[in-house]
Structures are given as C-alpha cells and as structure tokens.
C-alpha positions in Angstrom: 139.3 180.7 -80.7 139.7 177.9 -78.1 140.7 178.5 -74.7 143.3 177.0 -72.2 142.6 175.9 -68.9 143.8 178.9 -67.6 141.5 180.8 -69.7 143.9 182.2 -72.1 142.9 182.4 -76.0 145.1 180.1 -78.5 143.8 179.9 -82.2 142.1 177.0 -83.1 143.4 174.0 -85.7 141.0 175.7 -88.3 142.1 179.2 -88.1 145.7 178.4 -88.0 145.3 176.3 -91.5 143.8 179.0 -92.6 146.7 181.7 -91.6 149.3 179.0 -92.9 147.4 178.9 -96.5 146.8 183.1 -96.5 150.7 182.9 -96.2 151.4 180.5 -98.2 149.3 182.4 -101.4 150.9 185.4 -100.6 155.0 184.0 -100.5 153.8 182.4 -103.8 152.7 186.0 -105.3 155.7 187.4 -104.0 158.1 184.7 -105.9 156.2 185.5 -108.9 157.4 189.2 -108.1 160.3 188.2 -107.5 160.7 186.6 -111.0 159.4 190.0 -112.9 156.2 188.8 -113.5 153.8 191.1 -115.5 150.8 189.4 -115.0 149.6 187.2 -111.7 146.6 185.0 -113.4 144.9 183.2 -110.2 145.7 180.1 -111.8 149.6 180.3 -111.3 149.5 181.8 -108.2 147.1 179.0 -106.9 149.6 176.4 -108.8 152.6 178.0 -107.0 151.0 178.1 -103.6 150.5 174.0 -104.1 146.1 175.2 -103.3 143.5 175.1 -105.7 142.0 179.0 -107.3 139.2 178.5 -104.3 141.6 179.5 -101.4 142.9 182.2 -103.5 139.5 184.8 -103.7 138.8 182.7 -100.3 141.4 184.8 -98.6 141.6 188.0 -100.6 138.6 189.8 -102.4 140.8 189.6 -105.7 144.4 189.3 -107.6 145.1 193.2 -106.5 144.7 193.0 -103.1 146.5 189.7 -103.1 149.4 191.7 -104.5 149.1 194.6 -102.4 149.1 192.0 -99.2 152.2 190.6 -100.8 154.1 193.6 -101.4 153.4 194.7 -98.1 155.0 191.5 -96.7 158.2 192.2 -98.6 158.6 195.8 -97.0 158.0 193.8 -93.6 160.7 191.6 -94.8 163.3 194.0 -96.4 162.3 196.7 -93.1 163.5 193.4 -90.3 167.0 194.0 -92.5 167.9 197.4 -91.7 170.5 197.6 -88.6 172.2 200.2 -87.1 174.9 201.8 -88.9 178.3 203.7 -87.1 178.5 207.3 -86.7 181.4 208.5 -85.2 184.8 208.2 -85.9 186.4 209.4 -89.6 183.5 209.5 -92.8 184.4 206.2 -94.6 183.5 203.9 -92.5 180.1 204.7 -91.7 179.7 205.9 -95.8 180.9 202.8 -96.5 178.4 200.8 -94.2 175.1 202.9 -95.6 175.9 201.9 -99.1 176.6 198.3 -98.5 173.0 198.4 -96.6 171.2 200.6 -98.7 172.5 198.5 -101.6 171.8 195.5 -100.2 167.9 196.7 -99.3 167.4 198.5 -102.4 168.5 195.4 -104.7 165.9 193.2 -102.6 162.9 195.7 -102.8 163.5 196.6 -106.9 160.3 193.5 -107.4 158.3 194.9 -105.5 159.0 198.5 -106.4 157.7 197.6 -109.9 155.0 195.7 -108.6 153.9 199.0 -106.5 154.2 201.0 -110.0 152.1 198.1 -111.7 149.0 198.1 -109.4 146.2 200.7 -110.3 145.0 202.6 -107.0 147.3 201.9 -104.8 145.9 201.2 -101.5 146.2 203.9 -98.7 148.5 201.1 -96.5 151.0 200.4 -99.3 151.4 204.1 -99.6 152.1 204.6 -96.2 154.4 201.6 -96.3 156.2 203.0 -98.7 156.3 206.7 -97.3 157.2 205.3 -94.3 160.6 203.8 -95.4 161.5 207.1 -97.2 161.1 208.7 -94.5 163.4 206.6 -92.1 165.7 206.5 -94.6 166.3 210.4 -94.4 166.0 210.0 -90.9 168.7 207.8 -91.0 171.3 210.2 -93.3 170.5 212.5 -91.0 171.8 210.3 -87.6 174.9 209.0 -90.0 176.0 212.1 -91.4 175.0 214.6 -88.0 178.8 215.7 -87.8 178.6 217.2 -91.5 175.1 218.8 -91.3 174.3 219.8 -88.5 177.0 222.7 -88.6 175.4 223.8 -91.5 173.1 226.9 -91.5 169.8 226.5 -93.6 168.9 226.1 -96.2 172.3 224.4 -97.0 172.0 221.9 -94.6 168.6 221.0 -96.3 169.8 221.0 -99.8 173.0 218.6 -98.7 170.3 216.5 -96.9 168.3 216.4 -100.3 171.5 215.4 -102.4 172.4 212.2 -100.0 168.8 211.4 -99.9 168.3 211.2 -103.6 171.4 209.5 -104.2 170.7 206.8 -101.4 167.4 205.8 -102.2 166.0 203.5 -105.4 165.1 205.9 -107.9 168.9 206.2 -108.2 169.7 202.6 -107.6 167.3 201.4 -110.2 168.8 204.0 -112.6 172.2 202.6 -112.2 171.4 199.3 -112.5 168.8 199.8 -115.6 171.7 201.6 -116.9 174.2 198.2 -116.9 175.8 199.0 -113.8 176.5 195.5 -111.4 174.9 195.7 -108.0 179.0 195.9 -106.7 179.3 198.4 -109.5 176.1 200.7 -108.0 177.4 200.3 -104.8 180.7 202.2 -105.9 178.8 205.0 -107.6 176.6 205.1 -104.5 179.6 205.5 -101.7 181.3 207.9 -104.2 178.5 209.9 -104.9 177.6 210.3 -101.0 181.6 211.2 -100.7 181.7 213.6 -103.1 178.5 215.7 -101.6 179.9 215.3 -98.1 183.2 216.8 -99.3 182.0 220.0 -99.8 181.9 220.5 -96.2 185.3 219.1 -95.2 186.4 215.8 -93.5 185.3 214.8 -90.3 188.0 213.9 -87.1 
C-alpha cells in the first residue's frame, strides 16, 4: 500500500492490476456458467479472461475455488437486485410484484444453482451464501403477505408460510421451467400458485 500526503492508504498500481485480473478470471468463469458449462478446464477460462493459465492458480489455489469465488459473485450480483416490494393495499398487486422479482432473480441465479450442485464440498461461505438468501426470501413472504398470516393461529400460519415459500423459491422455478414452461409462462403458475394458497384465508381490504 502507498500512502497520500495526508497519510491515508490507497492500493498501489501493482495490487490494483492484480484485483482487476482476480476479477477479470472470475466474470470469465461465471460466463462459462452462464453458458451451462460442465467442465471449466484452466485453459478456457484463462482464454476467456484474455490472461495466460499462470494468473489463473496465481489467484486461486485451484479450478474449485475459482468457481466457488465466482458463484459467490453472482449471489452478490443477483442479491444488489432485490428491491422492496408493496404491502398494503388489495393482494394483487404486491403478488403480482413478488413473482415478477422472484422470477426475474430465480431465472438469473438457475447457472449458478447448477454450478453449486456441481462442485464437490461445498465451501462453508457458499453455504451460507446460499442459506442466507433462503432465509430473506421467507423473511420477505413474511413482510408481503403480513395481513394474511399474521391472523393466523399456529401451526397454520407456519404451514401457509411453508406453501408460499416453496412455491416462490427455485426448486419450483427450475421444475417449471425443466418442465417446458417459458420464464412468462412460470411466472403465471408462480402468481397463481401464491393466489391460490393465500385464498384460503380470504381477501385482503
């Protein structure tokens, strides 16, 4: 690190190459991800990052922590996505906003989702990554949805909360589209899905 003047720390030219080029091989791992790849030889990453292999296990120890590194940047990426969604007024609007966001999301993460069921011993950070986003994705259901379950006694205010969260989050989405649904097409059996477990309890004012 060099200093300023004033005494305050700014990376030097060397270190900020090499933060560019650590970058730069992991966006080329993800677009490999992005593509469905089955296999990420060094050798094509390297090719796709415009570096030679010597960077490549310069930067990361090996190809899986390389992928895990990547991964993690796409949660980062898909997580700076997520906005805040209405909840008041009638049901349909605010339905209508979580599937269009969750569809949206979901669609973006299904690479790296297959990735993450690829890579042998997942790290204990990609885990939590991933936990993390369920978690504030039922968090979520339950700030959108308040007005229909928090009325409800236990445990059917848990079991409600467990329908919408199963039906909102990729397992499903990767079912409907594996199954030949279009993204506009999942999106429908989403918001329909959500409305028909919300019925159950009445409409909203």
């Amino acid at each position: 690190m060099k200093r300023t003047e004033g005494g305050a720390s700014v990376p030097d030219g060397r270190t900020e190459r090499g933060r560019r080029t650590r970058e730069r091989i992991a966006d080329a791992m993800l677009s490999l991800i992005d593509e469905n790849q089955a296999h990420f030889p060094a050798d094509k990453v390297a090719e796709r990052a415009g570096v030679s292999r010597r960077p490549v296990f310069h930067h990361f120890a090996d190809m899986a922590e390389l992928a895990e590194v990547a991964v993690d940047r796409r949660l980062e990426q898909l997580a700076g996505q997520i906005r805040p969604l209405p909840t008041d007024g009638p049901r349909d609007p605010p339905a209508a906003a979580l599937a269009e966001q969750r569809a949206r999301i979901l669609e973006g993460v299904t690479p790296a989702r297959l990735a993450i069921m690829r890579l042998e011993n997942l790290s204990p950070r990609i885990q939590e990554a991933v936990q993390q986003m369920l978690d504030f994705a039922r968090l979520r259901l339950t700030q959108v949805f308040a007005a229909e379950l928090d009325p409800l006694p236990e445990p059917a205010r848990t079991d409600l909360l467990n329908g919408l969260d199963a039906v909102t989050t990729w397992s499903a989405w990767y079912h409907w589209r594996t199954s030949g649904l279009t993204q506009d097409q999942a999106r429908g059996a989403m918001a329909a899905t959500v409305h028909t477990l919300l019925d159950g309890v009445g409409r909203r004012d």
